[in-house]
N, C-alpha and C positions, 0 to 999 in steps of 0.2 A: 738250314742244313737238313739232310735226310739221314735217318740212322736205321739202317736196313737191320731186321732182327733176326739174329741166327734161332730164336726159342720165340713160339708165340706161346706162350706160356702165361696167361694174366697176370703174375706176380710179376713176373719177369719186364714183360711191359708196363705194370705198374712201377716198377722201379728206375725203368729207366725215363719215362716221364716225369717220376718225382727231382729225381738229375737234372730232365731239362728245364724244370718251372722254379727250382733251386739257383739255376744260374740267371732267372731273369726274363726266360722265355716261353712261349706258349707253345704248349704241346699241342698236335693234333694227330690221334692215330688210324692210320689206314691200314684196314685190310684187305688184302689183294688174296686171287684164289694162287697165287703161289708163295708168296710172300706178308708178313706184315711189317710194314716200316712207321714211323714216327716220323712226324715234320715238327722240326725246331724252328719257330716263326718267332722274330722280334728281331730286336735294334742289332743292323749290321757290322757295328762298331763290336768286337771282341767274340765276336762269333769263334774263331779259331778253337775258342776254350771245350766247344762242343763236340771237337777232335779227342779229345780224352775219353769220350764215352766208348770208343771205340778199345778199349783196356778191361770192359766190361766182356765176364763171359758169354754173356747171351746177346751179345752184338756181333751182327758180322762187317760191316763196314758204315765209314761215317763219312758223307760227301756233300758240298753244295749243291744249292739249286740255281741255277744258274739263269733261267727265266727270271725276270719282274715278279709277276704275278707265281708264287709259290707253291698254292694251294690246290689252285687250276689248269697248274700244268699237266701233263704227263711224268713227268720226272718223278712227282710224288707217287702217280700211280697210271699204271699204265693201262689197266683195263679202263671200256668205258664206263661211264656210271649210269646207274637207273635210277630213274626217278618216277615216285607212284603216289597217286592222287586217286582215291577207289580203284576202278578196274581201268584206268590212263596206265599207260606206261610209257615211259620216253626213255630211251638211250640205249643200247646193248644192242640194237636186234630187234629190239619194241616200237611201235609207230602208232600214236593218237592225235586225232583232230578234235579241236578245240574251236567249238563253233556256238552263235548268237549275237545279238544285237548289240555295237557302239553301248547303248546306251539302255538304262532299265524305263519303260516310260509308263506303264502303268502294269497291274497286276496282272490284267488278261493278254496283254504283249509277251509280257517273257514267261508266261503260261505255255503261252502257244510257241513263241521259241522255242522256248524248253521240250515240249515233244514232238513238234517237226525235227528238229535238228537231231533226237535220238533216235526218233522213226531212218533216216537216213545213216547211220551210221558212227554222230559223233560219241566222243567220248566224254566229254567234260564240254561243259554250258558255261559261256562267258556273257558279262554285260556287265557294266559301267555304272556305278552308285554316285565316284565324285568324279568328275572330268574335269581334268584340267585343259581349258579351250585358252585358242589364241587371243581370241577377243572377249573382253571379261561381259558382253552384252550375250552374246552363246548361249546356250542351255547349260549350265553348269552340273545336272544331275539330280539326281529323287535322292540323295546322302541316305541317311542311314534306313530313311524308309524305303527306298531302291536297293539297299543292301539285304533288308529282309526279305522284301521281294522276290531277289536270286536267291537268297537262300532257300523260302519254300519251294520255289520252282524245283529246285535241284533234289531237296525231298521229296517231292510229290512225281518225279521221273525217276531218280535213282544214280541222275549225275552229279557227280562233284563242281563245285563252282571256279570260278577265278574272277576276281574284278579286283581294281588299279586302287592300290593307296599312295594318298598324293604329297601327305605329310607326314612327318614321324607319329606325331600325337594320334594319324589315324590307325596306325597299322595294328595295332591293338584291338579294336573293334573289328576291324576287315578280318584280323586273325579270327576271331569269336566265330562268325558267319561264314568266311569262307577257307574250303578248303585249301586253294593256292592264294596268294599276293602277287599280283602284280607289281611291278617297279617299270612306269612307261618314260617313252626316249627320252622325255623333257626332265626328267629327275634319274637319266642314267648317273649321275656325278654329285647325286643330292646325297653327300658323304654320311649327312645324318639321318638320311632315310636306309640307306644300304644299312647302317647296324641296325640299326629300328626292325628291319626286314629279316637279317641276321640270326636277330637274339629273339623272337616269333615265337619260334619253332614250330614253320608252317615252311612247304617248298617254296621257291620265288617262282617266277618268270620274270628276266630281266629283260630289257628290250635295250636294242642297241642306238646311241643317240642319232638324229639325222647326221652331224659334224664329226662322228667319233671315228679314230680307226680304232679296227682289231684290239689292240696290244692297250689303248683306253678303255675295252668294250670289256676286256680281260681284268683289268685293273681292279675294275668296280666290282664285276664277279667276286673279286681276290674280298673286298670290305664284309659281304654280305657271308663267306667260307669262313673266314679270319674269327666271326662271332660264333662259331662252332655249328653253323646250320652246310652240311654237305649235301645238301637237296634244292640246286639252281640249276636251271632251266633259261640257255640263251637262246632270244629270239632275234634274229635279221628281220628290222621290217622295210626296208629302203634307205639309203643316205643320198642327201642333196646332192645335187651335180648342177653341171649347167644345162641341163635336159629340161622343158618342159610340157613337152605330150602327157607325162604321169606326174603324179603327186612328188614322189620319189622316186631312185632308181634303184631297184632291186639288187643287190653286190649280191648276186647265186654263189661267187666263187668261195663269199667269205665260210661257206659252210663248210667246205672239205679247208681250206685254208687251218678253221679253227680247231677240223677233227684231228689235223695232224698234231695240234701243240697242244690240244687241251682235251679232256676226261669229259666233260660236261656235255651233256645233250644239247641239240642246236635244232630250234625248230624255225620254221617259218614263217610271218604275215604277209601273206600275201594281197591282200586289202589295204595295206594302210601301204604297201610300195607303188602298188599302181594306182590306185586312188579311183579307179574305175570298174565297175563289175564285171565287164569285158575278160578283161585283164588277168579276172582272179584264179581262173581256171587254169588256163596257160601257165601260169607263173607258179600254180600249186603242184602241177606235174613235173615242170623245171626244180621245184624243192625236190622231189619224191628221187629225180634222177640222179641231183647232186649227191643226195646220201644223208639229209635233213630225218632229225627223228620226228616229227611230228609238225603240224601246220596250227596254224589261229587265225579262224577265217570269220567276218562280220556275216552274218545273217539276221534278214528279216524280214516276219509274216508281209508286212506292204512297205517297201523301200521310200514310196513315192511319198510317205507320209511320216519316216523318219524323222527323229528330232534331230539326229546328226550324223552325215555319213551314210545320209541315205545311197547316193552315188556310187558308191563302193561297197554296197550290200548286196548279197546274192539274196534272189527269191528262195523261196525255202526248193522250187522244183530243180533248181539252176544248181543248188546245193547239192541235192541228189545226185545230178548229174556230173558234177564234182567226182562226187564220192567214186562211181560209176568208172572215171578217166582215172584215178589214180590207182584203183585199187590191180590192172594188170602190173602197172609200173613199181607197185609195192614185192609184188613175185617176183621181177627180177631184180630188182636189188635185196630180196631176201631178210625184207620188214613184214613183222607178222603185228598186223591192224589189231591193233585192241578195241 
């Protein structure tokens, strides 16, 4: 239920939250630039009773939410939300790329990621500590000595990091060293990593699964909201089809699709849909067009020598040139590039 507040008054909101967590349920409150409302999230069974808070003076109306996903909808709140990681910004009107290597492979690699990719105009330095690969013979990652890794880099440039935690037990230390978490496709639905993610308090990036629609892609968003963190970040990175030219097939549509039902910034990978470097340019100016707040693109110093994912890495020049295609297409959709 939503209990739209006629008083944003502290007290006043404090009270009417003490109401809602009295009858059994979790409050969450949103402030909006016209409004602030309270989400009454729990057990759908006696919900009704939450209609009495509307008897309260400093309430103006009490109504369901009528979406699955409660917290992610619009309903609760209708502006979009921002989300910032140092000088990243994603959602509102904000547009940041998120650029560097699959994977950390030694100190001098994402050294030199790290300031090609800001030399060009990224915002925030990504790369890979624990990988979760399909074939357990893979490269699995530098763990927590590749997570320090990223971390220096990112001090020693002045970018914020992101790399993927794979387990709940890890997201604690990923928390420590970076500033976003990742949550990647293969653990979109790993329920106990989405609180894990949650209860952080570090923003996510959540990636949507290859199998997933929408409205699951949404769901899982709803686990990592529900634990009180309102700083997620959805990424489209391809879902399977019966296509095989690309790794995956890019759903461009799900971007506007998702801006209509939900608050939440929607970024793009374009790397991991097309699985080809070709590809990533094209496919990062088809984000810019649809209305995507920001991109996460693989880059690295020599592709050819990659431990993973080389194929779908832009050279750091190809990156520029990136940068270079999107940044007209940024002016007319009316995103200002952090």
């Amino acid at each position: 239920m939503i209990i739209v507040m006629a008083s944003s008054k502290k007290e006043d909101v404090a009270h009417v939250v003490h109401k809602i967590e009295e009858m059994g349920y979790k409050a969450h409150v949103i402030v909006g630039v016209e409004r602030t409302v309270v989400a009454a999230v729990g057990d759908e069974r006696g919900k009704e009773r939450l209609i009495s808070l509307e008897a309260l003076p400093h309430v103006e109306k009490v109504f369901p939410i009528l979406k699955p996903f409660k917290l992610a909808g619009r309903e609760v709140k209708s502006e979009p939300s921002i989300v910032s990681a140092g000088k990243a910004r994603f959602g509102g009107g904000y547009f940041s790329v998120i650029a560097g290597p699959c994977a950390v492979e030694s100190e001098a690699q994402i050294r030199e990621s790290a300031r090609l990719v800001k030399a060009s105009g990224a915002a925030m330095l990504r790369g890979g500590a624990f990988k979760p690969r399909t074939s357990p013979y893979s490269f699995q990652g530098m763990e927590l000595e590749g997570l320090k890794l990223l971390w220096a880099a990112g001090q020693e440039t002045g970018l914020p990091v992101v790399t993927e935690a794979v387990t709940p037990d890890q997201v604690a230390v990923v928390a420590q060293f970076a500033d976003m978490i990742q949550i990647g496709a293969r653990n979109m639905q790993n329920f106990a990593l989405l609180r894990a993610a949650g209860k952080a308090g570090k923003p996510v990036i959540l990636k949507r699964g290859m199998m997933s629609t929408i409205n699951e892609f949404l769901m899982s968003a709803e686990y990592i909201l529900s634990e009180g963190n309102p700083d997620v970040i959805l990424c489209e990175r391809g879902i399977r089809t019966f296509e095989t030219e690309t790794r995956n097939t890019l759903d461009i549509q799900a971007v506007p699709v998702i801006r209509q039902v939900s608050h939440l910034p929607v970024i793009i990978d374009p790397s991991h849909a097309a699985g080809r470097w070709e590809l990533v340019t094209p496919m990062a100016c088809a984000a810019v067009a649809a209305g995507a707040d920001g991109l996460l693109v693989e880059v690295h110093p020599n592709p050819a020598e990659a431990m993973s994912d080389g194929q779908q890495s832009l050279k750091p020049e190809r990156f520029g040139q990136m940068m270079a295609a999107i940044r007209p297409l940024l002016d007319v959709m009316k995103r200002e590039l952090c």
